[in-house]
C-alpha positions in Angstrom: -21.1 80.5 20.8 -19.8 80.3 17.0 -16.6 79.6 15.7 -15.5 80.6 12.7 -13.2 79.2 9.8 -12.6 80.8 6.7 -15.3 79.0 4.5 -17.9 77.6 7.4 -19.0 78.9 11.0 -19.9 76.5 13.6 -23.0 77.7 15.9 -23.4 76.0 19.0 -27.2 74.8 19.5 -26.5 72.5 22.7 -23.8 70.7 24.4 -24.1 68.0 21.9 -25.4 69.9 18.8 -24.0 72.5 16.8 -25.3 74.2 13.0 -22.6 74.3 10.5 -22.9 77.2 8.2 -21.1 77.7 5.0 -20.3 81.2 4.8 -20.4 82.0 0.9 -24.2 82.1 1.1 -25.1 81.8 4.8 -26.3 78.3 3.8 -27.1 75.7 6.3 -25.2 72.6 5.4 -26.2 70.7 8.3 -25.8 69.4 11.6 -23.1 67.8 14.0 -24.4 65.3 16.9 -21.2 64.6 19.0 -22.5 62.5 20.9 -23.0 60.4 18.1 -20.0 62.0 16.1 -22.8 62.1 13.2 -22.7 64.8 10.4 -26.4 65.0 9.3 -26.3 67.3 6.1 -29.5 69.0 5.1 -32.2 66.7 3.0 -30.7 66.6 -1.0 -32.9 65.7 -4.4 -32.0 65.4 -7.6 -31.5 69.0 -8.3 -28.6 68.7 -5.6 -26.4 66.7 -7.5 -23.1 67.5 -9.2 -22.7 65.8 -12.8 -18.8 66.5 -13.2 -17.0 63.4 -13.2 -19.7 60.7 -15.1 -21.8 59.7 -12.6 -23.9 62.0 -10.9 -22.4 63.0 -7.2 -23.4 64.9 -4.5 -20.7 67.7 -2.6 -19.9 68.7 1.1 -17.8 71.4 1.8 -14.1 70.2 2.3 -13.7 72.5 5.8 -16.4 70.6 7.2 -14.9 67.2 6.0 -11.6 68.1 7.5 -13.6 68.3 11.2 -12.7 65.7 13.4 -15.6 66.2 15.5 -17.5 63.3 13.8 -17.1 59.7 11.7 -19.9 59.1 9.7 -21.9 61.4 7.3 -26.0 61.0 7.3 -27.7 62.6 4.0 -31.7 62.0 3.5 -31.5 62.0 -0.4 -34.8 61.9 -1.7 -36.4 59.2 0.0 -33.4 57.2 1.0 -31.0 57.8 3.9 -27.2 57.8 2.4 -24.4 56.7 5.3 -21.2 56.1 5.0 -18.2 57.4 6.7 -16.0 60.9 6.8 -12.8 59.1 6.1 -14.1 57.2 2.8 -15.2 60.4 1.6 -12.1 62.1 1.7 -10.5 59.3 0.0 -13.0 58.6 -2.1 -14.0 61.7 -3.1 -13.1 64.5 -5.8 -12.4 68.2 -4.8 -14.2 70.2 -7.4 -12.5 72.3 -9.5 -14.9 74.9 -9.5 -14.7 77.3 -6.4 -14.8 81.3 -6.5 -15.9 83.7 -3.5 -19.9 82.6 -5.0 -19.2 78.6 -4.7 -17.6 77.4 -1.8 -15.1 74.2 -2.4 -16.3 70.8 -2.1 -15.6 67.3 -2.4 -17.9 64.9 -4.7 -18.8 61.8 -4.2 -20.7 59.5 -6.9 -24.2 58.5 -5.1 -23.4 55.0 -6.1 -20.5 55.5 -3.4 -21.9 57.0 -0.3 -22.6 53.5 1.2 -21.0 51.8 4.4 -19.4 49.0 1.6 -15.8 48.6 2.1 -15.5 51.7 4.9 -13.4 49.2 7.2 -10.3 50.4 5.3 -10.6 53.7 5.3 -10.8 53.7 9.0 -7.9 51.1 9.4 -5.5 53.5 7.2 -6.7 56.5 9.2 -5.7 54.2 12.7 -2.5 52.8 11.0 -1.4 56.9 10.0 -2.0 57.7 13.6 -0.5 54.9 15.3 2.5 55.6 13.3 2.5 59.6 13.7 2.7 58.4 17.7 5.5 56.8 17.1 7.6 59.4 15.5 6.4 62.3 18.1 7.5 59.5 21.0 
């Protein structure tokens, strides 16, 4: 089964795995575990990075980060593994400004930020926002 979005497609693999594929050039951006509510993007080097805002960053496509089928982002960058969490990315992170029907949008975030330092507040914003969206709908 696949289920498509307007940038990505999602292609079931298991019950717990599915291949997210960003349609702009049938690229493979990676993989969700939801079992683990993991994103594990595809391996990254140096020729990956974006150098837009100072400090060199590395982009995920912003459909995918707007999933809420996972919390934390895996990326084997070179010969580290980079962890940190969905939320801190989409507050830390900058949408690029470039984006055309070749380059699908993205957000950046500076390598020296995709860490687990300091994630506790992203989440505890994200809780407060729902607690408080509960009760306005009760």
């Amino acid at each position: 089964m696949t289920t498509a979005y307007s940038q990505i497609r999602i292609q079931k693999l298991t019950h717990t795995l599915s291949r997210i594929i960003v349609k702009q050039n049938n690229f493979v951006a990676g993989e969700v575990d939801f079992t683990e509510r993991i994103f594990y993007s595809i391996p990254r080097s140096t020729k990956n990075l974006f150098h837009l805002f100072g400090e060199p960053g590395l982009g995920i496509n912003e459909e995918i980060l707007l999933l809420d089928s996972f919390g934390r982002i895996k990326i084997k960058f070179n010969d580290k593994i980079l962890t940190t969490t969905r939320e801190k990315w989409l507050n830390k992170g900058i949408t690029s400004p470039y984006c055309d029907s070749r380059i699908d949008k993205q957000i950046i975030m500076k390598i020296s930020e995709i860490n687990l330092q300091d994630v506790e507040k992203y989440e505890q914003a994200k809780i407060q926002q729902q607690e408080l969206f509960s009760e306005v709908t009760a």
